[in-house]
C-alpha atoms as one frame of an Amber mdcrd trajectory, in Angstrom:
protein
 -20.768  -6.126  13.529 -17.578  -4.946  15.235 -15.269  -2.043  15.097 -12.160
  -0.969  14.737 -11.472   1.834  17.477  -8.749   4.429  17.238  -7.818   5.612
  21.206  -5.282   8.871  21.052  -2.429   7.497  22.440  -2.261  10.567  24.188
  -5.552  10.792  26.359  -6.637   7.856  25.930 -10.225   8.959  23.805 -11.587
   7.545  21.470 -10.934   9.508  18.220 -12.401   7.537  15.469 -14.673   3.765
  15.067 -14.549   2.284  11.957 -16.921  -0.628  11.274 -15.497  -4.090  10.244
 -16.143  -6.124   7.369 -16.801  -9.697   7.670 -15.406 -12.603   5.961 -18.097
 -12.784   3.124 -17.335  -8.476   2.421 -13.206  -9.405   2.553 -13.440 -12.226
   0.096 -15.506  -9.880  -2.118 -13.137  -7.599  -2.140 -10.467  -9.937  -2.576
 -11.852 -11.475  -5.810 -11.951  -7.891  -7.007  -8.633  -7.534  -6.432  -7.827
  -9.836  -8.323 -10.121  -9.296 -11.259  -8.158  -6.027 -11.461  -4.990  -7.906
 -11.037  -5.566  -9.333 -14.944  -5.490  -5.973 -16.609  -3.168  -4.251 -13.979
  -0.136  -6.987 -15.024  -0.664  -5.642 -18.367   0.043  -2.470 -18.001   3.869
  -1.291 -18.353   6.477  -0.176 -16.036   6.303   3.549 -17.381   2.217   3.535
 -16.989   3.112   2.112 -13.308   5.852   4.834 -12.761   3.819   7.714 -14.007
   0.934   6.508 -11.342   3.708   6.426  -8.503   5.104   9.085  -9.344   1.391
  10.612  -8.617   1.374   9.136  -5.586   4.815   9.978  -4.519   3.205  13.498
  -5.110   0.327  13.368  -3.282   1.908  12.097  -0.075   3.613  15.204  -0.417
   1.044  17.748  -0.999  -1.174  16.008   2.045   2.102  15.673   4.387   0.302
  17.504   6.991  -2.812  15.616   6.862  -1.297  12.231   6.829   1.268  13.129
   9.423  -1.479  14.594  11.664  -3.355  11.298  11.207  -0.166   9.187  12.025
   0.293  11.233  15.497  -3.394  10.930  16.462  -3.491   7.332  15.754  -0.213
   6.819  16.955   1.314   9.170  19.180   4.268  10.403  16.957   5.763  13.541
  17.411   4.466  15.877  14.377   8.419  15.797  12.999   8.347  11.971  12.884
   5.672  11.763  10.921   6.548  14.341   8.478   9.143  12.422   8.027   7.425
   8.790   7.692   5.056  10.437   5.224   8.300  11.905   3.536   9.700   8.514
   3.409   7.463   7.070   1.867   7.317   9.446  -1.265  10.812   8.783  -1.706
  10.047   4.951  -1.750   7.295   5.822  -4.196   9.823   7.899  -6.479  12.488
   4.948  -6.001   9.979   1.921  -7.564   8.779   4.096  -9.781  12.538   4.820
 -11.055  13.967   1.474 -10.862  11.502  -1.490 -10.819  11.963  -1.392 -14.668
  15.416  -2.447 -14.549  15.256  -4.528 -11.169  13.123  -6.593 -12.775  14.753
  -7.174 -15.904  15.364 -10.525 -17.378  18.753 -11.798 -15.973  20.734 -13.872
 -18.922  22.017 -17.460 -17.597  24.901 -19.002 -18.545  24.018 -22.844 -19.690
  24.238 -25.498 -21.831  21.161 -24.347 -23.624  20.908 -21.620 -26.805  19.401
 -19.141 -23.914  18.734 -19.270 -20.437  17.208 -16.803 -18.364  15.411 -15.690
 -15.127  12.454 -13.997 -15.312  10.283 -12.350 -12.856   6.247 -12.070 -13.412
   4.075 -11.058 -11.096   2.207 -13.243  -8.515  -1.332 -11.588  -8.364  -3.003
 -10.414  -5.169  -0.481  -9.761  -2.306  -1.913  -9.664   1.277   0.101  -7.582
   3.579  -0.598  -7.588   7.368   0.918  -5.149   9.142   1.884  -3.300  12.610
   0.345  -0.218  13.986   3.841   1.833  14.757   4.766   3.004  11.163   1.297
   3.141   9.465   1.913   4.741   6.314   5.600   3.173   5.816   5.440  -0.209
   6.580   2.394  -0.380   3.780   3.986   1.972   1.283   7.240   0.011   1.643
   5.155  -3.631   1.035   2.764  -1.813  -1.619   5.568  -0.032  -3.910   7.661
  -2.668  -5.140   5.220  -5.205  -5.142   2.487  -2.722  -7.668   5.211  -1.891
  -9.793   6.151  -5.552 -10.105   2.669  -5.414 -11.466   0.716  -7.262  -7.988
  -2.636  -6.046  -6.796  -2.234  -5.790  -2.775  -4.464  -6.359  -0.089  -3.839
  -4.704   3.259  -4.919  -5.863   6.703  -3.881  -3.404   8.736  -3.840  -2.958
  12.806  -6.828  -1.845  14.224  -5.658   0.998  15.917  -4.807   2.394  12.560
  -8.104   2.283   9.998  -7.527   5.820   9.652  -4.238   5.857   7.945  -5.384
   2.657   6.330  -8.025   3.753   4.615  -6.378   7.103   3.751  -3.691   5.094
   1.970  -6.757   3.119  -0.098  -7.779   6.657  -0.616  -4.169   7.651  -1.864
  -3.873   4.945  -4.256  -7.383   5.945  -5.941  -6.601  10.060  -5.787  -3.430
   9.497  -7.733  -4.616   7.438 -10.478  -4.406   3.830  -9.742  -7.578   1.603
 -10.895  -9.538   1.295  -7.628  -9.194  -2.735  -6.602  -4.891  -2.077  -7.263
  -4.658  -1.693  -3.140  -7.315  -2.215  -1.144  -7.583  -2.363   2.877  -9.497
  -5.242   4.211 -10.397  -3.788   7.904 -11.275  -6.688   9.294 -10.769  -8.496
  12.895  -8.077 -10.770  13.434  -9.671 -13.139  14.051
C-alpha cells in the first residue's frame, strides 16, 4: 500500500508517512458516514451549536499544536498559523451562532395558501481540498455544511495527513459522533 509523505517545506525531510487507504477502506468509511448521517440530521441546531461551540474551543486551547503542525507541513510562519487556527474558531463560533436562522424557512409570495423554501440537508459531503490552508479551507467547507446537518468526508492533499487527521481528531475530542467528519487519506488517483 502507499503513503502519504509529509517533506518540511523547509529542509526538505521527511517529517511524517501516513499509510493510504484503498478504495474498498474509503467506501467503508463512506457508508459509515452516512449511516451516521440518519441520526446526525436529527439532531437540532442548538445540539449542533453546543458541539461547535466545543470545537471552536478546542482549536483554541491546541492553537499551538495545530499551528506548529500547519508550519511543519506547510512552511507557514508560526504567526500565520496562529492565525489560520484562530480563524477557524471564529468560523466555528459563526455557524454555530447563525446557521439556525440562515437556514430558516423563507415565506414565498404565490398564488397558493403558503409557499415556502426550505433547506434540508443533503447527506454525506465530500470535500477535496488544497494543501496551503490546511485547517481553514476544511473548517470553512465542514462548518456550515455540519450545522446544516451534512456528514462530511474530507480528501485532503497529501502533503497534509497530519493536519487532516488532527481535524478528524478535533471533531471526535469536542463531541461530535465519530463518522460526522471523517478524512479519507487516500491517493488521487
Amino acid at each position: 500500500m502507499s503513503k502519504a509523505i509529509t517533506i518540511d517545506p523547509a529542509n526538505g525531510e521527511t517529517v511524517n508517512e501516513y499509510e493510504r487507504i484503498d478504495i474498498f477502506k474509503a467506501k467503508e468509511k463512506i457508508a459509515f458516514a452516512s449511516e451516521v448521517y440518519t441520526s446526525w440530521k436529527q439532531t437540532t441546531f442548538t445540539e449542533r451549536s453546543q458541539l461547535m461551540h466545543a470545537l471552536a474551543k478546542l482549536f483554541l486551547e491546541r492553537k499551538e499544536e495545530y499551528a506548529q503542525l500547519a508550519t511543519l507541513e506547510v512552511g507557514k510562519t508560526i504567526i500565520q498559523a496562529s492565525k489560520e487556527i484562530e480563524k477557524c474558531a471564529w468560523i466555528c463560533r459563526f455557524y454555530g451562532d447563525n446557521t439556525e436562522r440562515l437556514l430558516a424557512k423563507e415565506i414565498v409570495e404565490t398564488e397558493e395558501v403558503k409557499s415556502y423554501v426550505t433547506f434540508q440537508p443533503m447527506g454525506v459531503i465530500l470535500a477535496v481540498m488544497p494543501w496551503n490552508f490546511p485547517f481553514y479551507q476544511v473548517i470553512r467547507f465542514a462548518a456550515p455544511a455540519i450545522m446544516a446537518g451534512n456528514t462530511g468526508v474530507l480528501k485532503h492533499a497529501s502533503n497534509v495527513q497530519g493536519s487532516a487527521y488532527a481535524l478528524e481528531d478535533a471533531f471526535v475530542k469536542a463531541g461530535f459522533s465519530k463518522g460526522v467528519f471523517t478524512n479519507l487519506n487516500m491517493s488521487a488517483d
